[in-house]
C-alpha positions in Angstrom: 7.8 44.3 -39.5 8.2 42.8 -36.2 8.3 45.6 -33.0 9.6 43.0 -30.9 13.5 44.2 -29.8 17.0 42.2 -28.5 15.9 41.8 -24.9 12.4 40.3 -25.4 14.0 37.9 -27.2 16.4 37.3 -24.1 13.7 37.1 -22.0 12.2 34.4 -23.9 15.6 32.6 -23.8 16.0 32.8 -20.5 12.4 32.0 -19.0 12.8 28.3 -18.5 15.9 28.9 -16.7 14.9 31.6 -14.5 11.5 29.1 -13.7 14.0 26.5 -12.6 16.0 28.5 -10.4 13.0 30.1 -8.9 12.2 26.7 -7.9 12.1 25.6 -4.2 12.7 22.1 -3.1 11.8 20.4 0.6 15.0 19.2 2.5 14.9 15.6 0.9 15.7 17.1 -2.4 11.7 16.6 -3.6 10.5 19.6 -5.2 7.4 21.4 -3.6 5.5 21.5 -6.7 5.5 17.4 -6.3 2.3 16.1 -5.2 3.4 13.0 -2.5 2.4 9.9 -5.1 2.8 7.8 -1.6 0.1 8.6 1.3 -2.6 6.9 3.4 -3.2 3.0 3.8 -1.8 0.5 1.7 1.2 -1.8 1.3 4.7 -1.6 0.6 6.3 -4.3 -2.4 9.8 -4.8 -3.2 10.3 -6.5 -6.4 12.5 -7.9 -8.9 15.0 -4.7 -10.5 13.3 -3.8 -14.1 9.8 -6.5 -13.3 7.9 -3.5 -11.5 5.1 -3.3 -14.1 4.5 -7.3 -13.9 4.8 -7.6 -10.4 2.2 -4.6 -10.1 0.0 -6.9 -11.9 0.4 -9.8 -9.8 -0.3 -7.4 -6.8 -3.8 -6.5 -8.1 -4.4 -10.1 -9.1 -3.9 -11.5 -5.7 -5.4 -8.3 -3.7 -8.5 -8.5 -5.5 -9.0 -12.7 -5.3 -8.5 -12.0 -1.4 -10.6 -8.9 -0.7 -13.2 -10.3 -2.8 -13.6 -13.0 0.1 -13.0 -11.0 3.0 -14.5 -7.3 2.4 -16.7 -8.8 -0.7 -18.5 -5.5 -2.7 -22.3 -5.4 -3.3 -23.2 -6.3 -7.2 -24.5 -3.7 -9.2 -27.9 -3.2 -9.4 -29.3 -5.8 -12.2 -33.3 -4.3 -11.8 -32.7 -2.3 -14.9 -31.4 -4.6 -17.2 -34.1 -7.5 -16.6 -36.6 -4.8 -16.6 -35.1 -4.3 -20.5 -35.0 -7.7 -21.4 -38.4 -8.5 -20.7 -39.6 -5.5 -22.6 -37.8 -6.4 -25.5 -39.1 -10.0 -25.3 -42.7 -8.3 -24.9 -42.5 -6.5 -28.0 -40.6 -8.9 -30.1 -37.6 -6.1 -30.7 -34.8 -8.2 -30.6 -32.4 -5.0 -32.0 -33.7 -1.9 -30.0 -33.4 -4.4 -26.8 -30.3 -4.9 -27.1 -29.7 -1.6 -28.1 -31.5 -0.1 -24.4 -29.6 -3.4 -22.6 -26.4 -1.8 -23.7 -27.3 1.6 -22.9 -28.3 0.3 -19.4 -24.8 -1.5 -18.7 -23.1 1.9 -19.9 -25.0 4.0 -17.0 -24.6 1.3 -14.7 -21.8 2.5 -11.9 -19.4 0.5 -11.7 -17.5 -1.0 -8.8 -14.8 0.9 -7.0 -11.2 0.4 -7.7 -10.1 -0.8 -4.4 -6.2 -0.8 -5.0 -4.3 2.0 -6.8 -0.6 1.5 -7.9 1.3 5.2 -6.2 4.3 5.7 -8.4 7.4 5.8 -6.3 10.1 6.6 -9.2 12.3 4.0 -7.0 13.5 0.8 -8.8 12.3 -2.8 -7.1 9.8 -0.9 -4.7 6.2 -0.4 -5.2 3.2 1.5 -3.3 -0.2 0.0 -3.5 -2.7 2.0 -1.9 -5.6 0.4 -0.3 -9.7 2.1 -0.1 -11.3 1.3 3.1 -12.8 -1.3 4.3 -9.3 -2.9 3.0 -7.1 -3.3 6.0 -3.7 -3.7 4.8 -2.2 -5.6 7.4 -5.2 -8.0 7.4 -4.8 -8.2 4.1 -0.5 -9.2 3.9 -1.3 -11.5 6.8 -3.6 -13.2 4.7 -1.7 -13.7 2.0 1.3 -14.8 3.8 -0.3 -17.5 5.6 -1.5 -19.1 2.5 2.1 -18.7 1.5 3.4 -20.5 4.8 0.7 -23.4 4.2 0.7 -24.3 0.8 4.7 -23.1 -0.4 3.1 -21.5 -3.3 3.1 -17.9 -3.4 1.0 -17.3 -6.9 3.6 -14.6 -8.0 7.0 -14.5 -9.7 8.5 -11.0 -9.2 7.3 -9.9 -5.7 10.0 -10.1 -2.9 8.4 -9.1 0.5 5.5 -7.1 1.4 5.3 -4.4 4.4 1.6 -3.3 5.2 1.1 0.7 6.5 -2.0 1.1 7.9 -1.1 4.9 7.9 0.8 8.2 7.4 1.5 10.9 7.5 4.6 13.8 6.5 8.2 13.0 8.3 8.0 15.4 10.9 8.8 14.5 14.3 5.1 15.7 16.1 3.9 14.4 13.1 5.0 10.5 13.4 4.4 10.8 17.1 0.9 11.0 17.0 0.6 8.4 14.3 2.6 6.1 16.4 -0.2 6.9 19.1 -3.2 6.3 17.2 -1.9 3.0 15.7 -1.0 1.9 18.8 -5.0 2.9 20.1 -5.8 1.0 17.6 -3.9 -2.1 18.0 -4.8 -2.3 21.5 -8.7 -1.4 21.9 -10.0 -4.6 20.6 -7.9 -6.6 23.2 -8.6 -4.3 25.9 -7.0 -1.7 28.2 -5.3 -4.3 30.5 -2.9 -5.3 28.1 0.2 -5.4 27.7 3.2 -6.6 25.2 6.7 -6.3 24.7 7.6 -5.0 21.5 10.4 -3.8 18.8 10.7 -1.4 16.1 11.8 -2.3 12.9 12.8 0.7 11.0 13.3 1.0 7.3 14.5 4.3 6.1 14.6 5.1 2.0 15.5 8.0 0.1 15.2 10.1 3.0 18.5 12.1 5.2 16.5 14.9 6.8 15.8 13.0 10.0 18.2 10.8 12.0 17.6 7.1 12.3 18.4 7.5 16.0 15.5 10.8 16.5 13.4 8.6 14.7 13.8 5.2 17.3 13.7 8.0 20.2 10.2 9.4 18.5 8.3 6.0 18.1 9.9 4.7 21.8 8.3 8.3 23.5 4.9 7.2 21.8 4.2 4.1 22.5 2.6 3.7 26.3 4.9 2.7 29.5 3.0 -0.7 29.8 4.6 -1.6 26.5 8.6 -3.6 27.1 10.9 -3.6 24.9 12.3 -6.5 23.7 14.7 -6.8 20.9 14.8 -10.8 20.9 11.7 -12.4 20.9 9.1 -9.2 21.4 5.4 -10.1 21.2 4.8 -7.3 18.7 6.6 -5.5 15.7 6.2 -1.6 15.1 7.1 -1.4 11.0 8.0 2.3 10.1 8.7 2.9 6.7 10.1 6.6 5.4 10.6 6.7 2.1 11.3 10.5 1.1 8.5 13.0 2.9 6.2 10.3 3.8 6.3 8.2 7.1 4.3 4.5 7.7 3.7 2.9 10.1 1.8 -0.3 11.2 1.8 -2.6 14.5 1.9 -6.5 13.6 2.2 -9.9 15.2 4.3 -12.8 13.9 6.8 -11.1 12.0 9.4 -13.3 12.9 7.6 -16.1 12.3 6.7 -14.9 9.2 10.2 -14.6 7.8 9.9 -10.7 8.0 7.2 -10.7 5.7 9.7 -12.2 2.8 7.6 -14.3 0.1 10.1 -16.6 -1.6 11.6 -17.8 2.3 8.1 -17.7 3.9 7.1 -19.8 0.4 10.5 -22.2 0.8 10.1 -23.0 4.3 6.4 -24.0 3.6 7.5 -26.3 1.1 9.9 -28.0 3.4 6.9 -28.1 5.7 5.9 -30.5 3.2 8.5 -32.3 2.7 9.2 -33.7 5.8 5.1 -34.4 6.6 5.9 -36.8 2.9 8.6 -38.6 4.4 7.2 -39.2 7.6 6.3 -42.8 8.2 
């Protein structure tokens, strides 16, 4: 016979809800047991509604061709397995060669995933997170020149890509001094001397704790005096992106020019290109 009375049994009813009301959510409606699935360096992708899982795979397909040429990973240590083969041959053991081949390719380590798909639960927008020594804007820039020379841009489903080459949590201090590193780092290799005129180009997603307005008034109080704006034709482009807690940023060149980083127009105006060098006489 069961000892157990009325009110366990009410208690054990009532357990899931009482977890969920004990629940405590951050001011953007994301619950605080939610690890952030969107953080560090990497690269923003909006996509075709309901194609996210294909155009995640053209992603990685076109990320790895180019990183393979530019930040190109050391092969795996081959020592081993030639060191197996020509025991086997010595011995004349075809089978336990191939056997102790296999076994060596199994402890080999293998290479490091570079790009990681971050799951944003948002339909026709993707995070891909890049592992250093990938440098996300080098890496869109590349890809979008190609696009601009030849007018094809290898993928079906992507949209337009926005590099971050940081972040952090959207809160005010926060954003300010990533603003200020980015813009260290934008501006050491060319020097102290110099100086641009630039624009912000804000994208807010999924986010209604902070202002747009607070947000311009943060970036503007971070970037140094020397800096101009200019909203027509500015010499560089600050991209922040907030999508829910998380804050991006990077500084670029050539947005304009680059069709604000949109695939299919940057692709249709290099086909043009094209066109008219054909019908030239």
């Amino acid at each position: 016979m069961s000892d157990s009375t009325p009110g366990d049994a009410t208690k054990r009813k009532n357990t899931g809800h009482d977890r969920e009301k004990g629940r405590r959510f951050r001011s953007d409606g994301t619950s605080i047991w939610t690890k952030p699935g969107v953080s560090g360096p990497g690269v923003w992708v909006s996509c075709i509604k309901g194609k996210e899982k294909q155009a995640v795979g053209e992603v990685y397909q076109v990320f790895e061709s180019i990183a393979s040429d530019v930040w190109p990973q050391s092969a795996p240590d081959g020592d081993g397995e030639k060191s197996v083969e020509s025991d086997g041959a010595e011995d004349g053991d075809d089978f336990e060669a191939q056997i102790a081949k296999e076994l060596a390719a199994i402890k080999r380590p293998r290479k490091e995933q570079r790009f990681a798909n971050c799951q944003t639960g948002t339909p026709c927008l993707i995070f891909i997170s890049c592992k250093p020594p990938v440098d996300p804007v080098k890496l869109v820039l590349k890809y979008l020149e190609g696009v601009r020379e030849t007018g094809i841009t290898q993928t079906r489903y992507i949209l337009r890509l926005t590099p971050v080459s940081n972040s952090c949590v959207t809160a005010l201090p926060e954003i300010k001094h990533l603003i200020q590193k980015a813009m260290e780092e934008f501006v050491s290799p060319l020097g102290d001397d110099v100086a641009f005129s630039f624009k912000i180009e804000l994208k807010i997603r999924n986010h209604s704790t902070l202002t747009r307005q607070s947000l311009i008034e943060a970036v503007g109080e971070s970037v140094p005096r020397k800096f101009k704006v200019d909203l027509e034709a500015p010499e560089v482009f600050i991209l922040v992106e907030v999508f829910k807690s998380t804050c991006g940023v990077s500084v670029v060149r050539d947005y304009y020019n680059l069709k604000k980083f949109n695939v299919l127009e940057l692709a249709s105006e290099g086909r043009r290109e094209d066109t008219k060098i054909g019908l030239a006489p």
